[in-house]
DSSP file (Angstrom, degrees, kcal/mol; ACC not computed):
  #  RESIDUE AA STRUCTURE BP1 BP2  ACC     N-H-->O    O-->H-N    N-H-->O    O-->H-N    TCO  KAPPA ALPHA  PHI   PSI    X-CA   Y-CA   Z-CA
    1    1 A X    >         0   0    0      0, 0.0     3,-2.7     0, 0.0     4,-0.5   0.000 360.0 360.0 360.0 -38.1   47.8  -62.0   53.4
    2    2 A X  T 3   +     0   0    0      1,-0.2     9,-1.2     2,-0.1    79,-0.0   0.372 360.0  54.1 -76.7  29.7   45.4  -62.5   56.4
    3    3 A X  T 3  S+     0   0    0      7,-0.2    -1,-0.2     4,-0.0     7,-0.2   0.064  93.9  76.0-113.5  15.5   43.2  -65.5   54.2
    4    4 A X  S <  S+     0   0    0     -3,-2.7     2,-0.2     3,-0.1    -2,-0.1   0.612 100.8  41.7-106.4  -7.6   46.8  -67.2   53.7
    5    5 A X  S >  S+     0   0    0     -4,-0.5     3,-0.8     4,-0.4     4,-0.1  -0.601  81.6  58.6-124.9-173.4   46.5  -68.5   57.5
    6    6 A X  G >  S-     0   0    0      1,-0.2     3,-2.7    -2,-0.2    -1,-0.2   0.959 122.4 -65.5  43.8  75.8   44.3  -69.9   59.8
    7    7 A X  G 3  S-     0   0    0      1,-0.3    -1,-0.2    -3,-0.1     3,-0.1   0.593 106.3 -43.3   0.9  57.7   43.5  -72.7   57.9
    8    8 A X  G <  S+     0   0    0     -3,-0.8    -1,-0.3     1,-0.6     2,-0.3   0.361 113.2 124.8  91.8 -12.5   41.7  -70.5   55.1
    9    9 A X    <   -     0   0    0     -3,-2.7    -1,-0.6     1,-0.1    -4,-0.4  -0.620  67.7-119.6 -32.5 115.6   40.2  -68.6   57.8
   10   10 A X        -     0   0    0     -2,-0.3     2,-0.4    -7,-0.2    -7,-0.2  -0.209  42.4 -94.3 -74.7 169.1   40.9  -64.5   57.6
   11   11 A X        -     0   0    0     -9,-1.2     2,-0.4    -2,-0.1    71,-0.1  -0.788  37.7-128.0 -85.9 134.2   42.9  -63.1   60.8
   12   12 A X        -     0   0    0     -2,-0.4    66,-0.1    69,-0.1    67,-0.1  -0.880  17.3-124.6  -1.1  94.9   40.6  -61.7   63.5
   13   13 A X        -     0   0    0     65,-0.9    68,-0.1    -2,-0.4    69,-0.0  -0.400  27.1-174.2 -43.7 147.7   41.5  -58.5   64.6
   14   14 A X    >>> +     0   0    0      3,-0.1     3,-2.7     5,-0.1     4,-1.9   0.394  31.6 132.7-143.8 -13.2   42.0  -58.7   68.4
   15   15 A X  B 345S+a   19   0A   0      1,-0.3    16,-0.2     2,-0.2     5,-0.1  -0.184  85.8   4.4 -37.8 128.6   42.6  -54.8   69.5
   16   16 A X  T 345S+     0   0    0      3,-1.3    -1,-0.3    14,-1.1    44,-0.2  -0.004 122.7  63.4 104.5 -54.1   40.7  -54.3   72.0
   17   17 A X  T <45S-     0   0    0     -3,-2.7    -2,-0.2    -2,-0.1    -1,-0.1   0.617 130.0  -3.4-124.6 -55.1   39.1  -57.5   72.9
   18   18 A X  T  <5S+     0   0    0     -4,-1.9     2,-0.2     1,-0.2    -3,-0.2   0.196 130.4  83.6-135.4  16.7   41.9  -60.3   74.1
   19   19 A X  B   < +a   15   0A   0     -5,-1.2    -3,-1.3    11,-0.1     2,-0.2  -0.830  40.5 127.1-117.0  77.5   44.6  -57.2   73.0
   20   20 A X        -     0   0    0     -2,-0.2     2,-0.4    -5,-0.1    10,-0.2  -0.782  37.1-131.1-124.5-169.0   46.1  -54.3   74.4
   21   21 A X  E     -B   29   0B   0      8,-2.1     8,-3.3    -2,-0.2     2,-0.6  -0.993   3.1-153.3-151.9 151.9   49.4  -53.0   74.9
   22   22 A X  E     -B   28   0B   0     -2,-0.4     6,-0.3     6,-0.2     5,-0.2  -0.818  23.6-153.1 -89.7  82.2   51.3  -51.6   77.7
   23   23 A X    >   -     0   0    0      4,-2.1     3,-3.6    -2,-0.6     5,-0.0  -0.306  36.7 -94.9 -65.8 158.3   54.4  -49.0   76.5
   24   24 A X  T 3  S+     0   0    0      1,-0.2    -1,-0.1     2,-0.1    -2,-0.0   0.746 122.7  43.4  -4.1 -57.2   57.3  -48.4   78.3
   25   25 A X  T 3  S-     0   0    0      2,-0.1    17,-0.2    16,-0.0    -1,-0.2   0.440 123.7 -91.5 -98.6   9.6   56.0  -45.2   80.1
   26   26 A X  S <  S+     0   0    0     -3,-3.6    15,-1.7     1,-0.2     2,-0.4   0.114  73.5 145.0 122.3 -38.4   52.6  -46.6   80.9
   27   27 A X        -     0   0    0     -5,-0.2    -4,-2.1    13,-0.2     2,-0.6  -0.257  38.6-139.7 -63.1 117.3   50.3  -45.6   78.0
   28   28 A X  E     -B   22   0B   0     11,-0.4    10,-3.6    -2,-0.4    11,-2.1  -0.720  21.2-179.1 -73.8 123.4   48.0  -47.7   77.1
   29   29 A X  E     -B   21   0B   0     -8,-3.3    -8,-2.1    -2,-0.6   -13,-0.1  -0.449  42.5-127.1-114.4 173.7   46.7  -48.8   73.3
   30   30 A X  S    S-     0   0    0      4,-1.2   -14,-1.1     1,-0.6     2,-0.3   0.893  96.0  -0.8 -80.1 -30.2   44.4  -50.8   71.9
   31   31 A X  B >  S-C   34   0C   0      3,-0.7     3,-1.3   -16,-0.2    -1,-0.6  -0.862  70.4-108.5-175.1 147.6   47.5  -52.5   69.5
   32   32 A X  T 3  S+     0   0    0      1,-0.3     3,-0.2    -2,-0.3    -2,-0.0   0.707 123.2  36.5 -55.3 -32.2   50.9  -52.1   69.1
   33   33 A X  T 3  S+     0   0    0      1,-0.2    -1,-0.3    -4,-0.0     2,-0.2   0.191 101.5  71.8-124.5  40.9   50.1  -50.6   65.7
   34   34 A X  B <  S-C   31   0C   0     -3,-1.3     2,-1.8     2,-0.0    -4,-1.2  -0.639  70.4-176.3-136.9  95.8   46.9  -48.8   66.5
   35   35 A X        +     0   0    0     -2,-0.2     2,-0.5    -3,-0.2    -3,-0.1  -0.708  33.9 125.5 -78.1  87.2   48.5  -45.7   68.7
   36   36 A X        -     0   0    0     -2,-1.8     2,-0.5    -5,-0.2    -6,-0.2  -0.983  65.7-119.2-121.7 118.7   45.8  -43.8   69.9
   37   37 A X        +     0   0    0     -2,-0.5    -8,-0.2     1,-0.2     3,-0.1  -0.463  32.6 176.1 -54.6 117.1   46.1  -43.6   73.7
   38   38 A X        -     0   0    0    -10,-3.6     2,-0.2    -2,-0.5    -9,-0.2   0.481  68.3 -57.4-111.2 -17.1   43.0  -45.2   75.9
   39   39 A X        -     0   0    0    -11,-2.1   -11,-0.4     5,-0.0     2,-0.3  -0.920  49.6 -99.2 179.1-153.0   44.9  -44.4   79.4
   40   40 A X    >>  -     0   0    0     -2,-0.2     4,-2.7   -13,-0.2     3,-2.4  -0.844  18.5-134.9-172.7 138.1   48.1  -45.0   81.4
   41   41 A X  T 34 S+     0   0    0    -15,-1.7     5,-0.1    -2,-0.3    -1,-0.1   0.840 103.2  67.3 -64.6 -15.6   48.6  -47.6   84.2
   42   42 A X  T 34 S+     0   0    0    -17,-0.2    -1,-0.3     1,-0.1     3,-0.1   0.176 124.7   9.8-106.9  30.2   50.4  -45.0   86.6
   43   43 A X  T <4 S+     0   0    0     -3,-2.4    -2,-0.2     1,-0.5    -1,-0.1  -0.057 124.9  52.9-147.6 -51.3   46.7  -43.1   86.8
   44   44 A X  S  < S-     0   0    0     -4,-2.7     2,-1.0     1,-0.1    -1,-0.5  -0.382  82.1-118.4-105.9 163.6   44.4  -44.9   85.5
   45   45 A X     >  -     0   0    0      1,-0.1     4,-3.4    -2,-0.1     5,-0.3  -0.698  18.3-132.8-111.7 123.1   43.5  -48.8   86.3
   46   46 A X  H  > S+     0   0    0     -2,-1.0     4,-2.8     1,-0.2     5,-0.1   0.640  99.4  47.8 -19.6 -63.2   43.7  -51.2   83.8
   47   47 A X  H  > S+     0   0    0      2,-0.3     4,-1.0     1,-0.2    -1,-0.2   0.759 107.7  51.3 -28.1 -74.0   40.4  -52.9   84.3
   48   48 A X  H  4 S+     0   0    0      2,-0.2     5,-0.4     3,-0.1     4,-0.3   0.679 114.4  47.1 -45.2 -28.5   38.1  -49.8   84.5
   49   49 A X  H >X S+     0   0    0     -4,-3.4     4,-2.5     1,-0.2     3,-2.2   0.951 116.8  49.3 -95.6 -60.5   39.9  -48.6   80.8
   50   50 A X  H 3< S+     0   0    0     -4,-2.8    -2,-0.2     1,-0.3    -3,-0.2   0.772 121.7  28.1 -56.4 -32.2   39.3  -52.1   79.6
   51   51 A X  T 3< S+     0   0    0     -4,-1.0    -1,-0.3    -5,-0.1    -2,-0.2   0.594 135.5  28.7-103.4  -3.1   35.7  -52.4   80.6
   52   52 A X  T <4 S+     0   0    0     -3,-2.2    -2,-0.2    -4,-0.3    -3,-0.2   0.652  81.6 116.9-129.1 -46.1   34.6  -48.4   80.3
   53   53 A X     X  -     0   0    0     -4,-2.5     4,-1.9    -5,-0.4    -4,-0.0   0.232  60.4-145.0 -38.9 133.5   37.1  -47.1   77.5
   54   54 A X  H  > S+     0   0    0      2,-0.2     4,-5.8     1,-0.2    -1,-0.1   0.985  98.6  50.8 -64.9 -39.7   34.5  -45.9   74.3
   55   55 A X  H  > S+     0   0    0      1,-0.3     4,-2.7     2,-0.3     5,-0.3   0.987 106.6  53.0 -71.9 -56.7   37.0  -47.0   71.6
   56   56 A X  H >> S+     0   0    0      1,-0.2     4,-2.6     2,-0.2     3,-0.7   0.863 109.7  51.9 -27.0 -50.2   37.4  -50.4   73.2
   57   57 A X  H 3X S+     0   0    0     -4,-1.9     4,-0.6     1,-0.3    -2,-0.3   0.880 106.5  49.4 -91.8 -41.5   33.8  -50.8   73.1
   58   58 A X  H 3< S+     0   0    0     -4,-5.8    -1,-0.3     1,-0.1    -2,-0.2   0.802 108.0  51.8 -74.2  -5.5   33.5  -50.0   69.7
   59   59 A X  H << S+     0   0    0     -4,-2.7    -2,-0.2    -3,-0.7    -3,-0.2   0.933 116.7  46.1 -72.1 -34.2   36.3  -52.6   68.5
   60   60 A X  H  < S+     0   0    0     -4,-2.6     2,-1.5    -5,-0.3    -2,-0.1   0.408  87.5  97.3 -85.0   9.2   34.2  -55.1   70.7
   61   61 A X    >X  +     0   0    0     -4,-0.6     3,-1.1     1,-0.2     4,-0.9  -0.573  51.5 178.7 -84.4  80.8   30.9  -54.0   69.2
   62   62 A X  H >>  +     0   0    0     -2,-1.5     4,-1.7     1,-0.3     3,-1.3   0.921  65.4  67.4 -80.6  -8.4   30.8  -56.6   66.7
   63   63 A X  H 34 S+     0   0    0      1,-0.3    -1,-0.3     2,-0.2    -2,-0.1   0.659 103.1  47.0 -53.7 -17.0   27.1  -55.4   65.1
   64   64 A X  H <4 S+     0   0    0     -3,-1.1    -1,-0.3     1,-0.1    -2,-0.2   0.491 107.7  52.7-128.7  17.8   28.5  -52.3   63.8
   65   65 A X  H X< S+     0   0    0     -3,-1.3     3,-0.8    -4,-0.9    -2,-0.2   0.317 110.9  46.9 -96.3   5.6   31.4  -53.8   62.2
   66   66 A X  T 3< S+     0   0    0     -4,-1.7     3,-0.2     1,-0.2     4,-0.2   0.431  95.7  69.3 -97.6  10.6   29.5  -56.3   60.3
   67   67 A X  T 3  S+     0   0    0     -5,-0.3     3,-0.3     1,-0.1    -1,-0.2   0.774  91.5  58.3 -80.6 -12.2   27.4  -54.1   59.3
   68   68 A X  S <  S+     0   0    0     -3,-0.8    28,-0.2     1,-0.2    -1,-0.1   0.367 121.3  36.5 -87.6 -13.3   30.6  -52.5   57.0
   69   69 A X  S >  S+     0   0    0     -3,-0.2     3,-1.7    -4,-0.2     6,-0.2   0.144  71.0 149.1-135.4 -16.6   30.4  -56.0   55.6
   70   70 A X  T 3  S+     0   0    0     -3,-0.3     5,-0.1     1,-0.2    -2,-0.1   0.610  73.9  39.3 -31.5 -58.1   27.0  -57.2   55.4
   71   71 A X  T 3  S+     0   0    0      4,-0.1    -1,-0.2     2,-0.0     4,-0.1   0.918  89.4 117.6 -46.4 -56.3   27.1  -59.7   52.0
   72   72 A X    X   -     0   0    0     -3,-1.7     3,-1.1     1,-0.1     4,-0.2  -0.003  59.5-155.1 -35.7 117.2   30.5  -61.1   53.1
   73   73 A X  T 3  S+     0   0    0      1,-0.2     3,-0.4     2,-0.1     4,-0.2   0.803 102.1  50.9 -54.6 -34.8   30.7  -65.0   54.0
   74   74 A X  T 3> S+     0   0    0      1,-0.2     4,-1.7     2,-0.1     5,-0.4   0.400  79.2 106.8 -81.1 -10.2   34.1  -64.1   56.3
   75   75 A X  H <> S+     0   0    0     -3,-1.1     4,-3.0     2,-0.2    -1,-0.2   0.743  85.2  38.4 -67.2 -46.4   31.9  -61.2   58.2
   76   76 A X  H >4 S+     0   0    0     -3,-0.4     3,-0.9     1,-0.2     2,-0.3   0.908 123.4  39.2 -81.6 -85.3   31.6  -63.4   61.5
   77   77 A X  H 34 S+     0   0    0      1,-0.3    -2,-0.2    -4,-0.2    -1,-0.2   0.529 131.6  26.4 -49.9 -14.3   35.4  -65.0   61.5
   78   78 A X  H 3< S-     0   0    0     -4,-1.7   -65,-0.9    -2,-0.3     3,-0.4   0.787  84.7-157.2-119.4 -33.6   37.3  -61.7   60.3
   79   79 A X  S << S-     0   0    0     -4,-3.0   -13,-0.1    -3,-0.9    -4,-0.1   0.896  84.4 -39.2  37.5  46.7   34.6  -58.5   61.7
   80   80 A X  S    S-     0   0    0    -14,-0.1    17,-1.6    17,-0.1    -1,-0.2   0.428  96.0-101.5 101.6  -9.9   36.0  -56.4   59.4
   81   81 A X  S    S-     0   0    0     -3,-0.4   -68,-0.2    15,-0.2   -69,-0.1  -0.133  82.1  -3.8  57.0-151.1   39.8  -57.3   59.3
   82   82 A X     >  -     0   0    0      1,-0.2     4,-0.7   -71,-0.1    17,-0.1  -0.316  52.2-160.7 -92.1 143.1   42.4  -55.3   60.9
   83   83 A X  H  > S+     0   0    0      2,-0.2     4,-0.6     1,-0.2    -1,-0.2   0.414  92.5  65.7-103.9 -19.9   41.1  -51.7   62.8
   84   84 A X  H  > S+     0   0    0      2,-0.2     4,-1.2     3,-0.1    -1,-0.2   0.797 104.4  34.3 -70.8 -39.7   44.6  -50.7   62.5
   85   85 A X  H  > S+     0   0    0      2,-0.2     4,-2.6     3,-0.2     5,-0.5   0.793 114.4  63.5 -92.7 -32.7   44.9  -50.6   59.1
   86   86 A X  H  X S+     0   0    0     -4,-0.7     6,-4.2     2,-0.2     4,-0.6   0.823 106.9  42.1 -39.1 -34.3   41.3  -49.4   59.2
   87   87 A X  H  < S+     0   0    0     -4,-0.6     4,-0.3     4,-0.2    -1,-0.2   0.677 112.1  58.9-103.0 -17.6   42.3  -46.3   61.0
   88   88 A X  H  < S+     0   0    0     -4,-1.2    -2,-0.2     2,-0.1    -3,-0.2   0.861 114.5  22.4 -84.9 -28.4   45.3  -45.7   59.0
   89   89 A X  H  < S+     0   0    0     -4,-2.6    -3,-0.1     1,-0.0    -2,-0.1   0.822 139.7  22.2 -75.1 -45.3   44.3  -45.4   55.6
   90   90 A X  S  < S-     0   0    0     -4,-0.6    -3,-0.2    -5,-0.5    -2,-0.1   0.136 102.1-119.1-131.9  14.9   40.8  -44.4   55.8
   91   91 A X  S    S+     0   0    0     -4,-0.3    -4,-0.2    -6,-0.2    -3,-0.1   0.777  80.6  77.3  31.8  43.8   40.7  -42.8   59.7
   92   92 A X    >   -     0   0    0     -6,-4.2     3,-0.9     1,-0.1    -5,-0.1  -0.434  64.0-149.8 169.4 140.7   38.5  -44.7   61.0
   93   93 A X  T 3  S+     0   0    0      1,-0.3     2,-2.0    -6,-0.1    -1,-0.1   0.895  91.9  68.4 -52.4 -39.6   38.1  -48.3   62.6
   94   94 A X  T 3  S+     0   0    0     -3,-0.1     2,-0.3    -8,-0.0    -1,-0.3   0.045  84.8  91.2-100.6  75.3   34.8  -49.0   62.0
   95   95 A X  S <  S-     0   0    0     -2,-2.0     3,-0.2    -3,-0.9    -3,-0.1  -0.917  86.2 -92.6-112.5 151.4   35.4  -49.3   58.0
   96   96 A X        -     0   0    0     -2,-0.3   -15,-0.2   -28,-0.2     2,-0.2  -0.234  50.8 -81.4 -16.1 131.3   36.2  -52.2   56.4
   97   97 A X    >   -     0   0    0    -17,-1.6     3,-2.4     1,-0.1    -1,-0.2  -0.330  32.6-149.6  11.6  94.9   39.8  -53.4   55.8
   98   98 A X  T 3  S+     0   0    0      1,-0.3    -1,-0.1    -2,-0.2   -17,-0.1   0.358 102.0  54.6 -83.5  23.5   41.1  -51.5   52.6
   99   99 A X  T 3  S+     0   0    0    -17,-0.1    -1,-0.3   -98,-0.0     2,-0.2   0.342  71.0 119.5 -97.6   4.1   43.0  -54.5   52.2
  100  100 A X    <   -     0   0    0     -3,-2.4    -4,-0.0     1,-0.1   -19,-0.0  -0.375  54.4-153.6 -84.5 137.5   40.3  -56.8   52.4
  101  101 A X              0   0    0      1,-0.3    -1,-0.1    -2,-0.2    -3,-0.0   0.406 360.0 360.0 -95.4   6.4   40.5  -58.8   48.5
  102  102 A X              0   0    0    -30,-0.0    -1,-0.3    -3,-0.0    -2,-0.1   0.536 360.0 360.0 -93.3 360.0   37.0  -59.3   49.0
C-alpha cells in the first residue's frame, strides 16, 4: 500500500527525523507505532533526546538503511520503508520493510 500514494512514490518513513510522539504521561517514541521509549519530557529535554538519542540517529542514518536496499530504484525516496514494521516482524529497524513488493 505505501507505492499506491505519493504520486507513485513509496511513503517515507519519518520516525525519528520530522516524527516523534509525546504520550500522555510524557514518554517519548520515535512513532506512535514504534513503542520503544527514547525519554520522557518531565526529566529529560526534548531537544537533547532528539539530537543525542542512538536510535534516533540510526533512523536518520540514511547510509545504513540503503545499504539493506542497495539495487532498489525507490532506495533514496522510501530508505527502507516503514522501521515500525521493520522492528515488528523481524526486530529490528535497520532491515528492510518485509512488506516491501520489491
Amino acid at each position: 500500500m505505501q507505492f499506491l500514494t505519493c504520486g507513485g512514490l513509496p511513503y517515507r518513513c519519518s520516525a525519528g527525523s520530522s516524527l516523534l510522539t509525546i504520550m500522555p504521561n510524557g514518554d517519548i517514541l520515535p512513532c506512535r507505532r514504534l513503542s520503544v521509549k527514547i525519554g520522557n519530557l518531565k526529566k529529560d529535554n526534548l531537544l537533547t533526546v532528539y539530537e543525542n538519542n542512538i536510535l534516533l540517529k540510526k533512523l536518520r542514518d540514511f547510509e545504513t538503511q540503503s545499504k539493506k536496499c542497495p539495487d532498489c530504484f525507490y532506495k533514496i525516496s522510501c530508505n527502507g520503508g516503514l522501521k515500525c514494521l521493520s522492528h515488528a516482524v523481524l526486530g529490528d529497524i535497520n532491515n528492510k520493510d518485509p512488506n516491501c513488493w520489491l
